[in-house]
C-alpha positions in Angstrom: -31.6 -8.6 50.1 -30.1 -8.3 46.7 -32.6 -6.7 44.1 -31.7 -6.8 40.2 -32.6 -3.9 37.8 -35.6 -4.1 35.5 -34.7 -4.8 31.9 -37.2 -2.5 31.0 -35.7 0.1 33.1 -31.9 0.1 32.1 -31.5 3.9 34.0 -30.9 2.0 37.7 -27.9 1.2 39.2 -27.4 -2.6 40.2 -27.8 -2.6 44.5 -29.2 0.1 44.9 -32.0 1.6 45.9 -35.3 2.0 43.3 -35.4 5.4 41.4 -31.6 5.8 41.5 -30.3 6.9 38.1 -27.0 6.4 36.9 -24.7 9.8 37.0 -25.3 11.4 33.7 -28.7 9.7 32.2 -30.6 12.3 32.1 -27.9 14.2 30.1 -27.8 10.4 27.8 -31.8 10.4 27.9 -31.4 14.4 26.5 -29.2 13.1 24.2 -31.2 10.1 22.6 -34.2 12.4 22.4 -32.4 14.8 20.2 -30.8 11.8 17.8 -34.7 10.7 17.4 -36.1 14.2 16.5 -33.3 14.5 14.2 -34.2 11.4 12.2 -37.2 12.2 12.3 -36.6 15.6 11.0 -34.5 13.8 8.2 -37.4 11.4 7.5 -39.4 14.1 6.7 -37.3 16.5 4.7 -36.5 12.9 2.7 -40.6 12.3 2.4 -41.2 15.7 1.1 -38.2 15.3 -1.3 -39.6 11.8 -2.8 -42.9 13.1 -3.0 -41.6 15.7 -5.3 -40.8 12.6 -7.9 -43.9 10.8 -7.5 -46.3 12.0 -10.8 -49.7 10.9 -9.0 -48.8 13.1 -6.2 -47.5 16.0 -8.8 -50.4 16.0 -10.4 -52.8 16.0 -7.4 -51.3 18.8 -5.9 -50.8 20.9 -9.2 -54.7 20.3 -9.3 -54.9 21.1 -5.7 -52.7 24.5 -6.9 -54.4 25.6 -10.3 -58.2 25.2 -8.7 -57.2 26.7 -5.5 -59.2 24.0 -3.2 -58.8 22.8 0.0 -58.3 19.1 0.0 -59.6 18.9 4.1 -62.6 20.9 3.7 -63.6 18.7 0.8 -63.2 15.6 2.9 -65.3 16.9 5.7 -68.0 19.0 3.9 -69.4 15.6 1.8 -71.7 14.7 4.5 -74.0 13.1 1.7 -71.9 10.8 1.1 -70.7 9.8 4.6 -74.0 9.2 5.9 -74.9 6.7 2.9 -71.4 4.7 3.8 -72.4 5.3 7.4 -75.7 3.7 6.7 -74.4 0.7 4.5 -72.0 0.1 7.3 -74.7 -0.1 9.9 -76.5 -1.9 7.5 -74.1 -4.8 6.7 -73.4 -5.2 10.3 -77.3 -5.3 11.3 -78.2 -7.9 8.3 -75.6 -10.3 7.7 -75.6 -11.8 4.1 -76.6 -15.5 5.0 -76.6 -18.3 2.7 -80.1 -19.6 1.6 
């Protein structure tokens, strides 16, 4: 009996037996992994480049800079806050607006 190889997986030999890898796709696997952490590596040296042109993001983070704060503890210290858009959430949800 004749089996073809998944599409999905393009590693296996044609009649053979499952879990057989072609000679040298590991090395090619190795190899692909290393071309996608490059890009990515040049996405985000790019990124961090652009963001250097970008005056809303100059300015936040010259702000950021000159009062010496720390933009994550801000987010998660405003508990205030989250619990009234926790409770308008809940809210909404709960009570539907309906039309009269």
């Amino acid at each position: 009996m004749r089996s073809n190889p998944s599409p999905i997986d393009p590693l296996q030999v044609e009649d053979s037996a499952p879990r057989v890898l072609v000679p040298g796709a590991r090395l090619r696997a190795y190899i692909r992994l290393a071309i996608g952490l490059g890009l990515l590596a040049l996405f985000m040296a790019g990124a961090t480049l652009f963001s250097a042109r970008v005056p809303a993001l100059v300015t936040m983070a010259e702000r950021i800079e000159t009062y010496d704060l720390r933009p994550s503890a801000i987010y998660y210290t405003d508990h205030k806050a989250a619990a009234e858009g926790e409770a308008f959430i809940h809210d909404s949800l709960a009570y539907p607006p309906r039309k009269p």
